[in-house]
Backbone as JSON, one array per atom type, in Angstrom:
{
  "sequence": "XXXXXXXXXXXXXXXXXXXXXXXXXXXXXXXXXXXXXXXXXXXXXXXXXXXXXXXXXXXXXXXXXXXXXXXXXXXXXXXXXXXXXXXXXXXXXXXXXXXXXXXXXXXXXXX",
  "N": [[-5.8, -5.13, -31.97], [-3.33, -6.19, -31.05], [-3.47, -5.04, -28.65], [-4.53, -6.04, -26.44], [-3.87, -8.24, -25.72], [-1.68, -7.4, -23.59], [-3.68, -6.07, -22.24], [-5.37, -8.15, -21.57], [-3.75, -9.64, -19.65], [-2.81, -7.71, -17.75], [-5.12, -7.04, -16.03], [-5.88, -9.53, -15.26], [-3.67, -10.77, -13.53], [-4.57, -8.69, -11.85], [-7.19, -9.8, -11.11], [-6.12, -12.07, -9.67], [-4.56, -11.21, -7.46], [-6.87, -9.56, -6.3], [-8.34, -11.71, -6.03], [-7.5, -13.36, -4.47], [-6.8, -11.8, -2.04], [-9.44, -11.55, -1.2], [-10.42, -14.19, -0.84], [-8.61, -14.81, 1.55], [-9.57, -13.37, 3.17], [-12.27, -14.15, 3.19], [-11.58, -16.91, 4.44], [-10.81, -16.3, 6.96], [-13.42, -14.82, 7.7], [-14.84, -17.4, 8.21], [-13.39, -19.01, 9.85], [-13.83, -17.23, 12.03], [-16.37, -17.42, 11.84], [-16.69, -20.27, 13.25], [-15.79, -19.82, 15.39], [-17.28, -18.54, 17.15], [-19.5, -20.18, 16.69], [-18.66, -22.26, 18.6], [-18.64, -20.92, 20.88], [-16.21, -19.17, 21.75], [-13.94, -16.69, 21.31], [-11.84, -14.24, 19.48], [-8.3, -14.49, 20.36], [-7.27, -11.45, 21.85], [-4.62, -8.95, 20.24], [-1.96, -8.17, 21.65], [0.21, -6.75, 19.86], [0.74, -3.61, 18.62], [1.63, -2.82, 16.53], [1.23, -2.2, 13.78], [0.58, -0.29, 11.91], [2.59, 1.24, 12.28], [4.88, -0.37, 11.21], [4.08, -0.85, 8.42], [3.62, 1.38, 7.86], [6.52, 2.64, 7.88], [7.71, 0.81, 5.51], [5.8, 1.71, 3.81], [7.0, 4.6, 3.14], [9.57, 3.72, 2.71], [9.35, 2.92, 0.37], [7.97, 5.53, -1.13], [9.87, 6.9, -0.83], [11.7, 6.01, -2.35], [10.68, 5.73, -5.29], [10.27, 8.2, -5.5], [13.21, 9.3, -5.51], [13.82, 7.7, -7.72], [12.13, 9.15, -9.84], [12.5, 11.54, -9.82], [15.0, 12.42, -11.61], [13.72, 12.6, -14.58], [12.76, 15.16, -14.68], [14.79, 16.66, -15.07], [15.07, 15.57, -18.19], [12.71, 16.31, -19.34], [11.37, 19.24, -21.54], [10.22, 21.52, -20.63], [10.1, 24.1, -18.29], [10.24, 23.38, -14.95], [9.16, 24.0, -11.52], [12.28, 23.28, -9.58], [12.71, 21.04, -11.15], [10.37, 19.26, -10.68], [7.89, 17.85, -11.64], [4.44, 16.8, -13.0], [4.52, 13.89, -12.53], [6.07, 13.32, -10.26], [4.44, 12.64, -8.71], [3.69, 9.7, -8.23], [5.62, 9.22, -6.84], [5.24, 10.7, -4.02], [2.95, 10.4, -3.28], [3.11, 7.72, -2.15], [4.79, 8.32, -0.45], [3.94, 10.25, 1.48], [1.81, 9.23, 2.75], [2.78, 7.06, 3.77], [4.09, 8.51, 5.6], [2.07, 9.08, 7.27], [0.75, 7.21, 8.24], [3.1, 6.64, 10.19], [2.86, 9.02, 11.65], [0.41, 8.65, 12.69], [0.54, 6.45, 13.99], [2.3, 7.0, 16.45], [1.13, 9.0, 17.58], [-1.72, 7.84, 18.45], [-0.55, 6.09, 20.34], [-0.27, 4.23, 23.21], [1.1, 4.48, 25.55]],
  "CA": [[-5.79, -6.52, -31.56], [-2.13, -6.68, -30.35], [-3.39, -4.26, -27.36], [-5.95, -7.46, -26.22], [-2.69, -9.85, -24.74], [-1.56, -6.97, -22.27], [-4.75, -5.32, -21.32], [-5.57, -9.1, -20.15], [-2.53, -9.67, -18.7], [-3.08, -6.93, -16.18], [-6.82, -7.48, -16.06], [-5.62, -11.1, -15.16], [-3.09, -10.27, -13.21], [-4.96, -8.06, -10.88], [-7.8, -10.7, -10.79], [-5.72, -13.17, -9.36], [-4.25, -10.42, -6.87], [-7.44, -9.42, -5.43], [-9.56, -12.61, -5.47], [-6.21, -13.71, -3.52], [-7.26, -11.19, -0.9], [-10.8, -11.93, -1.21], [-10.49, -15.81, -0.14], [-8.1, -14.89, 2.47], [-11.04, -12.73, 4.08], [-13.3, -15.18, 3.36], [-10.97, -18.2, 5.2], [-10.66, -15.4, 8.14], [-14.92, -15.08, 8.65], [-15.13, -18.68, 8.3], [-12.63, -18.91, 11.17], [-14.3, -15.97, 13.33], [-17.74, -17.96, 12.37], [-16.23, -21.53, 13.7], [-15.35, -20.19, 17.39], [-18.34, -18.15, 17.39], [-20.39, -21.15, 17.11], [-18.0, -22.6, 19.78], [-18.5, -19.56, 22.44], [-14.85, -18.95, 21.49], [-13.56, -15.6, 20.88], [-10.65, -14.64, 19.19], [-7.51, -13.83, 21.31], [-6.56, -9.78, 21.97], [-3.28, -9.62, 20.02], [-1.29, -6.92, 22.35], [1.3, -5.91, 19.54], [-0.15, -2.76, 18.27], [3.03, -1.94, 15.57], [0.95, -2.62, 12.46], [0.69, 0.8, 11.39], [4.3, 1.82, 11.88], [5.88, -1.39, 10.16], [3.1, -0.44, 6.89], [4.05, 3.26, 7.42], [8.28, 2.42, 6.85], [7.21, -0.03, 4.5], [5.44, 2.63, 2.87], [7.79, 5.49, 3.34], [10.4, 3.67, 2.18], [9.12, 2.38, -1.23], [7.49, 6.06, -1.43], [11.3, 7.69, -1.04], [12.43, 4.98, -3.65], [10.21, 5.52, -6.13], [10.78, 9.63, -5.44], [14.65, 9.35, -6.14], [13.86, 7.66, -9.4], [10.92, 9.34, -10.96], [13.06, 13.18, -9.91], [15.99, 13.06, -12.99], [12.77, 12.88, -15.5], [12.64, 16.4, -14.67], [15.88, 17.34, -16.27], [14.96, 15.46, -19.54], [11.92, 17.31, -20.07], [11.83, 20.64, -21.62], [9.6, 22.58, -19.85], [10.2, 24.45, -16.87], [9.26, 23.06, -14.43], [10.43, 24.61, -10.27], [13.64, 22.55, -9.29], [12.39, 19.87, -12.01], [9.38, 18.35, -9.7], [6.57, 17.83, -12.69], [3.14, 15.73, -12.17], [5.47, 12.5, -12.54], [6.46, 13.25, -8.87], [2.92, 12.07, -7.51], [4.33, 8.59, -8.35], [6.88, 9.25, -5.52], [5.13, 11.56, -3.21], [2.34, 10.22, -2.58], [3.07, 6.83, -0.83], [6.05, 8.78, 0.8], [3.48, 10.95, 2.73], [0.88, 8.3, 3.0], [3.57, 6.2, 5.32], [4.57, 9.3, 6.88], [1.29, 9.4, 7.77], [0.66, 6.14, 9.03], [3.98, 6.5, 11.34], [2.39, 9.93, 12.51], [-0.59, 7.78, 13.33], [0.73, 4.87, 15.31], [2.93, 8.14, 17.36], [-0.29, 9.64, 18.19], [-2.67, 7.11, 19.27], [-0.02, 5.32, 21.19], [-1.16, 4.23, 24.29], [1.63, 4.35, 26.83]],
  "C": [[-4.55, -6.85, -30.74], [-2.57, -5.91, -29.01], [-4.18, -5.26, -26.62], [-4.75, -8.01, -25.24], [-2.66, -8.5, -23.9], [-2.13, -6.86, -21.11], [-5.35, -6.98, -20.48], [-5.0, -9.81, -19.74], [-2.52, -9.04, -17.57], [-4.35, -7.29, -15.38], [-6.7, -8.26, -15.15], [-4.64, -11.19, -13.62], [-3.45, -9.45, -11.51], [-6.5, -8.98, -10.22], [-7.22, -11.55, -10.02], [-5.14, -12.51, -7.91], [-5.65, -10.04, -5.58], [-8.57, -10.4, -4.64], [-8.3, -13.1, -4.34], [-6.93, -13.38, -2.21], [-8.75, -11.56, -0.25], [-11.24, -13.19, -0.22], [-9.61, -15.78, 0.85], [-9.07, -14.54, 3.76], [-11.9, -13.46, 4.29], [-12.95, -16.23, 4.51], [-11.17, -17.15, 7.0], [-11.96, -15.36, 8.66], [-15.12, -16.27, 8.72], [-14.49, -18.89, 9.86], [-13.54, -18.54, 12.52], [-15.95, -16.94, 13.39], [-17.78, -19.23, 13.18], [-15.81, -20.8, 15.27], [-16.18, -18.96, 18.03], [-19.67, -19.06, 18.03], [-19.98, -22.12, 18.51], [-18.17, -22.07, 21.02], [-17.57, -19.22, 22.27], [-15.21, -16.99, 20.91], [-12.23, -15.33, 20.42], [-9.59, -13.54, 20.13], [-7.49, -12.45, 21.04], [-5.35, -9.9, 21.47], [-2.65, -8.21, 20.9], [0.02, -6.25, 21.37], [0.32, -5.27, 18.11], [0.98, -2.23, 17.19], [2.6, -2.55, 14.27], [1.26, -1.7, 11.63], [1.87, 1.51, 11.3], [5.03, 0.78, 11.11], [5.26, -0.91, 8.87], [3.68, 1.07, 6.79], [5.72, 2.99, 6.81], [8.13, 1.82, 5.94], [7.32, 0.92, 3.3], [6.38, 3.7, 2.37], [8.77, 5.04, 2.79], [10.41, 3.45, 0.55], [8.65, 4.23, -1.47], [9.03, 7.36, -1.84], [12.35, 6.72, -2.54], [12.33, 5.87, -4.35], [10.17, 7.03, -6.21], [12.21, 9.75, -6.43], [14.52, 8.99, -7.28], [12.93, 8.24, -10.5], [11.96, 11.17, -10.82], [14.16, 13.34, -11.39], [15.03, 12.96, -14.23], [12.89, 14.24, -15.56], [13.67, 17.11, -15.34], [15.85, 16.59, -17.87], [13.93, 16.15, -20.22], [12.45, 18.78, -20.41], [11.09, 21.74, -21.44], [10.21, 22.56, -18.49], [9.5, 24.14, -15.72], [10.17, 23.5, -12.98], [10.82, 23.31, -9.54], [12.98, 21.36, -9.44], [11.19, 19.22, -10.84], [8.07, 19.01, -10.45], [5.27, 16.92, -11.91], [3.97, 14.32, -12.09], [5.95, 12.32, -10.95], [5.32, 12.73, -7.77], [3.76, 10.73, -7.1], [5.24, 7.95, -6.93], [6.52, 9.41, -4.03], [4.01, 10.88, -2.55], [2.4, 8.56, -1.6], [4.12, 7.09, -0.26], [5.08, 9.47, 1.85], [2.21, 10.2, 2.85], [1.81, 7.29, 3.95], [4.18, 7.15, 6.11], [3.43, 9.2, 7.69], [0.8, 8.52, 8.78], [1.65, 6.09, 10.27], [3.75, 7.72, 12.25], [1.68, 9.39, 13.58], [-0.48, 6.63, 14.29], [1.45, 5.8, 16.47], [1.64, 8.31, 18.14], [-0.9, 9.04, 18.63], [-1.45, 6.36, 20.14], [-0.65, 5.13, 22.32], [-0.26, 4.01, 25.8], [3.1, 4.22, 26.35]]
}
């Protein structure tokens, strides 16, 4: 019974998080349907640096959250090579998920 308050705390928590997103999307086709019905279209935005600001973004929270999940590895007591256990996903993977994104805005560039 005491596990009930957390689990819908997060629950709650993440409800409020994605309907967030949800009704933002929603306000956004409402929009796109309002200057549709107009003949309207919506402007071209010419700054194409979404994917590299989200990639450092990323990259940087993903090198954070690296540096602090690595001295775990010297409290455990298994061997593990130069301490980097499964606890290192934590780190690793949105470090090379914004590398990836800043690969990606490199590469398609367009001039």
């Amino acid at each position: 019974m005491d596990a009930l308050v957390p689990c819908f705390g997060i629950v709650g928590t993440l409800v409020v998080i994605f309907g967030f997103f949800a009704f933002m999307r929603y306000i956004n086709y409402r929009e796109t349907l309002a200057l549709a019905e107009k003949g309207l279209t919506r402007p071209e935005t010419k700054n194409n640096k979404g994917l590299l600001r989200w990639g450092i973004v990323i990259t940087a929270l993903g090198v954070a959250l690296t540096l602090e999940l690595y001295p775990i590895g010297f409290f455990t007591g298994d061997n593990y090579p130069l301490h980097l256990g499964p606890w290192m996903l934590g780190g690793f993977v949105p470090l090379f998920l914004g590398l990836g994104l800043v690969l990606l805005h490199y590469l398609t560039e367009k001039g």
